[in-house]
N, C-alpha and C positions, 0 to 999 in steps of 0.2 A: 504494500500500500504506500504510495507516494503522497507528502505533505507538500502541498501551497504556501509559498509563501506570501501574505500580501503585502503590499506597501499605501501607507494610509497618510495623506497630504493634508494638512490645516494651516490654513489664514487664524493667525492666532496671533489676539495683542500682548505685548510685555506682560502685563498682567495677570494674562491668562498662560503664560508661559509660566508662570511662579508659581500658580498654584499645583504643578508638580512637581517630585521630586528629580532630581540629576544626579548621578557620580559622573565624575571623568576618572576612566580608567587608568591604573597605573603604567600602561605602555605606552599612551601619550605622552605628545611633547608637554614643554614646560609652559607656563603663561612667559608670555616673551613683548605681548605690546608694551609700549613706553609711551609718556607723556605725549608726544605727538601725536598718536594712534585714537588715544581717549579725548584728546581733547579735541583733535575731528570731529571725533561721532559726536562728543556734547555739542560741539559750535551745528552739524549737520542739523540737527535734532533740532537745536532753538531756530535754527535759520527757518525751519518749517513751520513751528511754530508759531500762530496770530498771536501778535503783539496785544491785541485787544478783543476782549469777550464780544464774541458776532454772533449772530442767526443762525441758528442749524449748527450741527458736530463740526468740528475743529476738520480740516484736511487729513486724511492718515497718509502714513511714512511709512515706507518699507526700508528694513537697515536686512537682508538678507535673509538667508536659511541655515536650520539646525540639520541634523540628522543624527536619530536617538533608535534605542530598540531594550527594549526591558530585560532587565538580567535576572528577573524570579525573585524577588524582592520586594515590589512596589514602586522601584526605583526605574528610570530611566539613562543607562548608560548614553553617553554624551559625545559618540563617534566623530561628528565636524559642526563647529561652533564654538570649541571651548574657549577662546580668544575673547567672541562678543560676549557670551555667556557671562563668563566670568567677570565680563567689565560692569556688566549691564548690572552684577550681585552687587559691584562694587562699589557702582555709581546710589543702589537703593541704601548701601550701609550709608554713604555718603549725606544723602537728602534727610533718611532719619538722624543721622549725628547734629548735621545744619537745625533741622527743624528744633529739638532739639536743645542745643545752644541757642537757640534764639528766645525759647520758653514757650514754642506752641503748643495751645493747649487742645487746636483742633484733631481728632481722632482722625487718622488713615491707616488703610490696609498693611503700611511699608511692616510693619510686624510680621502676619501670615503669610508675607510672601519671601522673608528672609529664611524663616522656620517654623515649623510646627508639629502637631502631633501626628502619627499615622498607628495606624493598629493592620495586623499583617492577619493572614487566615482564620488565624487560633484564635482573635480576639486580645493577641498582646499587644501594648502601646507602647510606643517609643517617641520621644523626643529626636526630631531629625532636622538640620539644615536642608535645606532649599539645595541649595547645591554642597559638592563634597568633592576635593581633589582628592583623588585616592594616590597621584604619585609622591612619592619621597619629597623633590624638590620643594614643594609646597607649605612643608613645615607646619600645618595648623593654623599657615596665619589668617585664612579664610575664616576661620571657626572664631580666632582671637578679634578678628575687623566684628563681626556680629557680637560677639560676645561684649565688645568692648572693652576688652584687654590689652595693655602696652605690647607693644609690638617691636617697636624698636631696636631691644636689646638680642631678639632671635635672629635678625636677620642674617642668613649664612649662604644664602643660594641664591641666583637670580630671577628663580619664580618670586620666592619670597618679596625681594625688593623689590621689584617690579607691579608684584599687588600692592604693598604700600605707597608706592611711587603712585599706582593708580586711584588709590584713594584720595591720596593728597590732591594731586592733579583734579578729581571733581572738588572735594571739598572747595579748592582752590577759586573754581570754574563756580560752583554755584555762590561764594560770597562776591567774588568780581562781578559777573552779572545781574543778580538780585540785589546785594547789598544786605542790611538787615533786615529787610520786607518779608517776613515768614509767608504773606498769603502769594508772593510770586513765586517763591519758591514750591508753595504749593504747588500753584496754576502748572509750572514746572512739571512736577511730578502727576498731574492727572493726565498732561499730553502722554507723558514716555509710558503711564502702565495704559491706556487707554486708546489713544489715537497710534504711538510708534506701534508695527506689528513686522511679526516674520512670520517665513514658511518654517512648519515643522515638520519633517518627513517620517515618518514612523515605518518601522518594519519588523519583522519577526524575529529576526535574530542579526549576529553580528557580522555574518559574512555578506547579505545582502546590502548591510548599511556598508560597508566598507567600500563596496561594489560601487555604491549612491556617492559616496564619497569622492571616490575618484572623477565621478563627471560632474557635479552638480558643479555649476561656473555662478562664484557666492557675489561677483559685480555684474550680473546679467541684467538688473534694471536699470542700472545705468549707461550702461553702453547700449540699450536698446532704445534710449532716448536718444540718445547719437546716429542711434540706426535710421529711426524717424525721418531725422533732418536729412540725413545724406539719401533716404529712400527720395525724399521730396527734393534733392537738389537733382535725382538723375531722373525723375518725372519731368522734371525741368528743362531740361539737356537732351540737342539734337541726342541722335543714337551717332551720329558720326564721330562727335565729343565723347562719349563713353570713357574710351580708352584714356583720354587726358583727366576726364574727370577723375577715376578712379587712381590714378597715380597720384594726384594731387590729395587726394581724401587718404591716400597711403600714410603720406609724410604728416600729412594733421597727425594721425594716429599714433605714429613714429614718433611725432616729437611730445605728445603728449604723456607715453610710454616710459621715454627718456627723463622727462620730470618728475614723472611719481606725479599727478596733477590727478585731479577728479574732473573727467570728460566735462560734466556737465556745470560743475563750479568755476573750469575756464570758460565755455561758453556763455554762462549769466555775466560774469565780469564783463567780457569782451561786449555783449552788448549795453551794460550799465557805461562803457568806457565809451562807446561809439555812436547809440544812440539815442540820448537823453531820457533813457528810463530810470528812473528814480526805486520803484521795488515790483518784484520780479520772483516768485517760488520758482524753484527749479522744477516742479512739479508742471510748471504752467510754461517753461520755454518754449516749446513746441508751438504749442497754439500760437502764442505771441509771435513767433516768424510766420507762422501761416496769415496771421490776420495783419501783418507788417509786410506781405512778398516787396507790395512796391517800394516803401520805404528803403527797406533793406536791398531790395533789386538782384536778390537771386534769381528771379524768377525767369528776369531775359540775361541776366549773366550769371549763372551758378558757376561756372569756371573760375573768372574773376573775384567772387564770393568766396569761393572755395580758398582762392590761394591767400585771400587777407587774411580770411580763418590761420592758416598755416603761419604766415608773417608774425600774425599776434600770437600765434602759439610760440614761437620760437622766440619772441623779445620775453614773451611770461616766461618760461626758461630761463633767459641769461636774468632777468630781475630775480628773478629767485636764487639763481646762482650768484648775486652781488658783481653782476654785470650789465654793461651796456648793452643797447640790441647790436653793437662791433663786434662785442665775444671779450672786449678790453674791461676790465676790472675798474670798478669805480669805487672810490671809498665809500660814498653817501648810501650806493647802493650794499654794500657789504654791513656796513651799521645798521642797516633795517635788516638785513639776512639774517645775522645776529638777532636781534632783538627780537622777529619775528618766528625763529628759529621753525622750527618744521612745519606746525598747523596753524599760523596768521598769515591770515593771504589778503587781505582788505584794502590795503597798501597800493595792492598790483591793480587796482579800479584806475585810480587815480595817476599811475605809471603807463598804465595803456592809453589812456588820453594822451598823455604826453609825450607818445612818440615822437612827432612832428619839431619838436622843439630841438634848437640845437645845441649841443654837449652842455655848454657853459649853463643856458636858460634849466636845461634835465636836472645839471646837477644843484642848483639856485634851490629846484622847487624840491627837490628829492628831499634834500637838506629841511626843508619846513615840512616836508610829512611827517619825515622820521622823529621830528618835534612835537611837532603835533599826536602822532601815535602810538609814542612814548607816553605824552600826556594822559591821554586816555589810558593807555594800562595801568601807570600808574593809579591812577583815580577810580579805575574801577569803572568805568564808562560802560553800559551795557554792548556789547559788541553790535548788538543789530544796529543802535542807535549809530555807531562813525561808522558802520561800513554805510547805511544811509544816507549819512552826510555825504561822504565819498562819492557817492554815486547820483547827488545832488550836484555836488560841484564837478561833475568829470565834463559836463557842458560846458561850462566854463574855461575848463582848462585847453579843452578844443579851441578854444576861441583867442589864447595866449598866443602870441608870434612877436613882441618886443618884452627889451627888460623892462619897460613901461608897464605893459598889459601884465606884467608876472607881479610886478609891484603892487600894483591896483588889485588884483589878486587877493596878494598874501595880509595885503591890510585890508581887503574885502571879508576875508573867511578864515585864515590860518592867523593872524593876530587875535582878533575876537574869541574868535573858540577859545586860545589857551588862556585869553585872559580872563574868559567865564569862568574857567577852572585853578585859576592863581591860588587860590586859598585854601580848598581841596588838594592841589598839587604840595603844597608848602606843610600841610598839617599831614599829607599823608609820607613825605619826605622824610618829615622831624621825626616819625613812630617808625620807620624802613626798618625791618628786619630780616634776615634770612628766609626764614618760615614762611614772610610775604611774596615773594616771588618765586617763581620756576628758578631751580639754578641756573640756566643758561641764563635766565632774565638777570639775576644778579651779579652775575659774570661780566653782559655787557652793561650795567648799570658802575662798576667799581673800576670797567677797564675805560667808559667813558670820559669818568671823571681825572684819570688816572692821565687820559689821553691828553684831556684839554689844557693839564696843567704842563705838559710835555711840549704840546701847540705852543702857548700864551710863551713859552720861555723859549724854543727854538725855532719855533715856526713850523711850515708845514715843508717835511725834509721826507725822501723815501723813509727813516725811520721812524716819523710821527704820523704818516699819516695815516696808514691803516691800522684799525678799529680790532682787526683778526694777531696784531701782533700783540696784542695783552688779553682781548678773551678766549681767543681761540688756542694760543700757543702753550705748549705743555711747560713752556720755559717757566712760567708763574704761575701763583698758587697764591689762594686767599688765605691769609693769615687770621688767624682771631688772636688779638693784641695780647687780651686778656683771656687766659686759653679754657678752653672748655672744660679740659679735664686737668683742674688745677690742685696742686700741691697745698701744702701748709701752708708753707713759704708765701705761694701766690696769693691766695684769700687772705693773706696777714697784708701784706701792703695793699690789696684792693678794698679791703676794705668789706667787702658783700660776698657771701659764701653760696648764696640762695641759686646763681645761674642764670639771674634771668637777663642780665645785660650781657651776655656774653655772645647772642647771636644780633644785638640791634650794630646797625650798620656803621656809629660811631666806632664800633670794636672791632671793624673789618677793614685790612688792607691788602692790595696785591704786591706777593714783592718777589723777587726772585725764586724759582726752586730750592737753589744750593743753598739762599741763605732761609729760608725756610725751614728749612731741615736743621740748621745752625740753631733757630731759634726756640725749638722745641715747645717745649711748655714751663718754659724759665719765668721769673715773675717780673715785671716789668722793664723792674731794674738793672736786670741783667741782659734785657732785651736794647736798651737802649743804644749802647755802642754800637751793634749790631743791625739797625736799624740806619745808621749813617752809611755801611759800606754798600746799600741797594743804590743803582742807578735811576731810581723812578724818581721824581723828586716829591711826587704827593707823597710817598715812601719817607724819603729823609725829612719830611714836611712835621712829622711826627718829633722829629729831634732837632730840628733847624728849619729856619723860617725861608721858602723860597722864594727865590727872585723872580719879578713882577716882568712880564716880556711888554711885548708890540700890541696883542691882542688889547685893546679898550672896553671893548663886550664882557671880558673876563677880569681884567687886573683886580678891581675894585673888588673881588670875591678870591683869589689868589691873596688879594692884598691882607687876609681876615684870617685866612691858614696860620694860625699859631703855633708853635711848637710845645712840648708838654715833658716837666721834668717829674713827675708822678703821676701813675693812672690808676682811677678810685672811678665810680659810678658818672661823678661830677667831670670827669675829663672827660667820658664817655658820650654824655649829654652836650658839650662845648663843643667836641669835634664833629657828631652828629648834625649839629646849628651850624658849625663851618660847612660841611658838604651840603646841606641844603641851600645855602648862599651860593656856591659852587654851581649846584644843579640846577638852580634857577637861570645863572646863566648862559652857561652847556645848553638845556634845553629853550632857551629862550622864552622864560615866562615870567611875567612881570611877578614884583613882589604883591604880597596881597595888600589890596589897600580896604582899612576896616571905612562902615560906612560913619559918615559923621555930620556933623552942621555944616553943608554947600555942597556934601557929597554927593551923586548922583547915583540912584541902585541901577 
């Protein structure tokens, strides 16, 4: 007698996914996404996301397919997904810690769908997670993130870090965006269990999912939105053109491959960049070119069409890679590469308008993005709201061709902005901490400053000017002044044993490797001589007071760098107020001015 086996396919939301159970079996791979990876799918997810409660169910979102098959248990083994899976557990621990911390006292489901009870044949009950890494690498810290246990001190493998890295990263993600608003963060959380959904492919046993495994293609909706267009661009096109069309649609593909890019998140850009559409769900491109043929004008030139596509594809490229559309490295652009490090792309709106501009005017405005888009992260700015903007002003910037029209510009929309945010930017500067940002973010935050004070004294020399030879270079390493894991000795002259100033940004410097290693965990005093042999001068600025350059934008904030012959809390706090004077004028934003008698709000 031969056994059937079937295979049973469900549209099923987030939510409906949790209320069963999952193992990932222990001959899977290990969890391996990193901060980039999560913080996509979050920024994906909100981008789909109505900004505002509308009429009728919210849009659903597809983020892919599982493929599970039950192992006699109740449990459903977890053959391909483990990656989203596991982020998706990580992102609900994350919402409930948020919520949470914030003190909400509204009841959601985020409990029953992290863990609950199951009772098996017999009528026995057990307390079960939601999901369960059964491999080694994982260490329990899945069980510890729900449980609410320090995590920290286990980390020994890089599933482990990786899942805490991924916590972090939401946690990160949902106070940036929300702020302390508990009912956004709600709204948040009723999209992703409710409206996001995937395919769940069920089967009998493990050979047949394996089988499913190897074909099921997990970015098939989004390349199939790209299929649309290109079907309608060769509906379009004599049949004689075929053959050039399809060559041309090659290299789009090619170069879009080559970037690592989301098909359909270059395409929204590139039309937000070209023509003056303000907002735009990726969900809705499609249509939007159908009912724009004339505007857009593939419809009598889809060849022509087609190759711009490519053009814009290949300068999103080199921007991305902190390059010009020449393939020649630009610093301006390498400081937002930095800064934006692998999933901010919001930047590239306002970069693709600004093709047309020449070298001098690109690098002019580059320059006031990456000010401006600094600002916002720092500040917490809801990402929908500046990639909006961005895509508000990309008309405009079409419109730029003197250093006139750039000027009139930047004191149109990029002064304004930051100086709505001067005050925000200043109080969130003075509190900067480690914990506060992505470490890359913090990297290029320390190697900025680090830079400008290198600028203002030598000028812009092949050694000062790129931004990748202090964050990116393995040469340097962030010091903490006053060390984390301190001695007797050390908490005797600092003064404070408690730890909690030891990751605020007053306590953090870049200084050499070698001398890094030099400086161990010695306590101040013994760090100071030490401290004079780094070539950085923000570095010896610490022990000797540096000389004021050419730069005028900067001296008067150079000029405030004092040097420090004891470090206690209170030096901590002084050098801290220094680099926020510093970073006002690096980033170019005004100081905050409080409101008063003739002030104008």
């Amino acid at each position: 007698m031969t056994t059937t086996q079937t295979i049973e396919s469900q549209d099923i939301t987030v939510g409906g996914v949790f209320q069963s159970f999952y193992s990932v079996p222990n001959y899977q791979r290990e969890y391996v996404w990193k901060t980039a990876q999560v913080e996509q799918l979050l920024t994906d997810i909100l981008g789909e996301m109505p900004a505002q409660p509308q009429e009728g169910p919210p849009p659903e979102y597809f983020i892919g397919s599982i493929v599970v098959c039950p192992n006699g248990h109740g449990v459903l083994d977890l053959i391909d997904g483990q990656q989203r899976m596991t982020t998706l557990f990580v992102v609900l621990c994350a919402i409930r810690d948020r919520l949470e911390a914030l003190g909400d006292t509204v009841e959601t489901p985020v409990h029953g769908q992290l863990s609950s009870q199951s009772m098996d044949d017999w009528g026995k009950s057990s307390h079960r997670y939601r999901l369960d890494l059964q491999y080694e690498d994982a260490q329990g810290v899945l069980a510890d993130l729900v449980g609410r246990k320090q995590v920290a001190g286990k980390l020994g493998t890089n599933s482990a870090e990786n899942i805490v890295g991924a916590h972090a990263t939401a946690s990160q993600f949902l106070a940036r965006e929300f702020g302390d608003d508990a009912g956004r963060v709600r709204a948040f959380y009723a999209y992703l269990i409710n409206r996001v959904k995937l395919i769940r492919i069920k089967t009998d046993g493990v050979t047949k999912a394996l089988k499913i495994f190897e074909t099921v293609n997990d970015r098939g909706v989004s390349l199939d939105s790209m299929d649309l267009l290109k079907n309608l661009l060769f509906v379009r096109t004599k049949q004689v053109e075929f053959g050039k069309l399809k060559a041309v649609w090659d290299d789009l593909q090619a170069e879009l491959r080559r970037s690592g890019e989301k098909p359909l998140r270059f395409l929204r850009y590139f039309i937000f960049s070209r023509y003056a559409v303000e907002q735009l769900r990726e969900d809705d491109i499609y249509d939007w070119l159908k009912k724009n043929e004339a505007k857009v004008g593939f419809g009598t030139e889809a060849v022509p069409f087609a190759r711009e596509l490519v053009a814009a594809a290949k300068a999103y490229t080199r921007f991305l890679a902190g390059q010009g559309e020449d393939g020649q490295a630009r610093p301006a652009l390498q400081s937002m590469r930095i800064l934006g490090g692998s999933a901010a792309r919001q930047h590239l709106i306002l970069l693709l308008a600004a093709r047309h501009l020449p070298s001098d005017l690109f690098d002019r405005l580059a320059r006031e993005i990456e000010n401006l888009f600094f600002t916002y992260v720092l500040t917490r700015e809801p990402t929908r709201d500046f990639e909006r903007d961005f895509a508000r002003w990309a008309a405009e910037v079409t419109s730029v061709h003197t250093a006139e029209d750039l000027e009139a510009l930047v004191e149109r929309r990029f002064k304004p902005a930051r100086a709505a945010l001067a005050t925000r930017f200043s109080e969130a500067f003075g509190r900067l901490g480690a914990k506060d940002l992505q470490a890359y973010r913090l990297r290029y935050v320390l190697a900025k400053l680090t830079q400008a004070v290198e600028l203002n004294a030598y000028g812009e020399t092949e050694g000062t000017r790129w931004l990748g030879k202090y964050a990116e270079s393995s040469a340097y390493e962030i010091e903490h002044i006053h060390p984390v894991t301190a001695g007797p000795e050390c908490v005797a002259e600092f003064g404070d044993g408690s730890g909690t100033m030891t990751q605020r940004l007053g306590n953090l410097v870049l200084v050499e490797q070698g001398i890094n290693a030099a400086l161990g965990n010695r306590p101040f005093s013994q760090k100071l001589p030490v401290y004079t042999q780094s070539q950085l001068l923000l570095t010896r600025a610490i022990t000797e007071k540096p000389k004021v350059g050419v730069n005028t934008r900067i001296n008067a904030a150079v000029s405030e760098l004092e040097s420090f012959g004891s470090w206690t809390p209170v030096e901590v706090e002084a050098r801290q107020s220094q680099l926020s004077s510093l970073a006002r004028a690096v980033w170019d934003v005004p100081g905050p001015t409080p409101a008063g008698p003739g002030t104008q709000a």
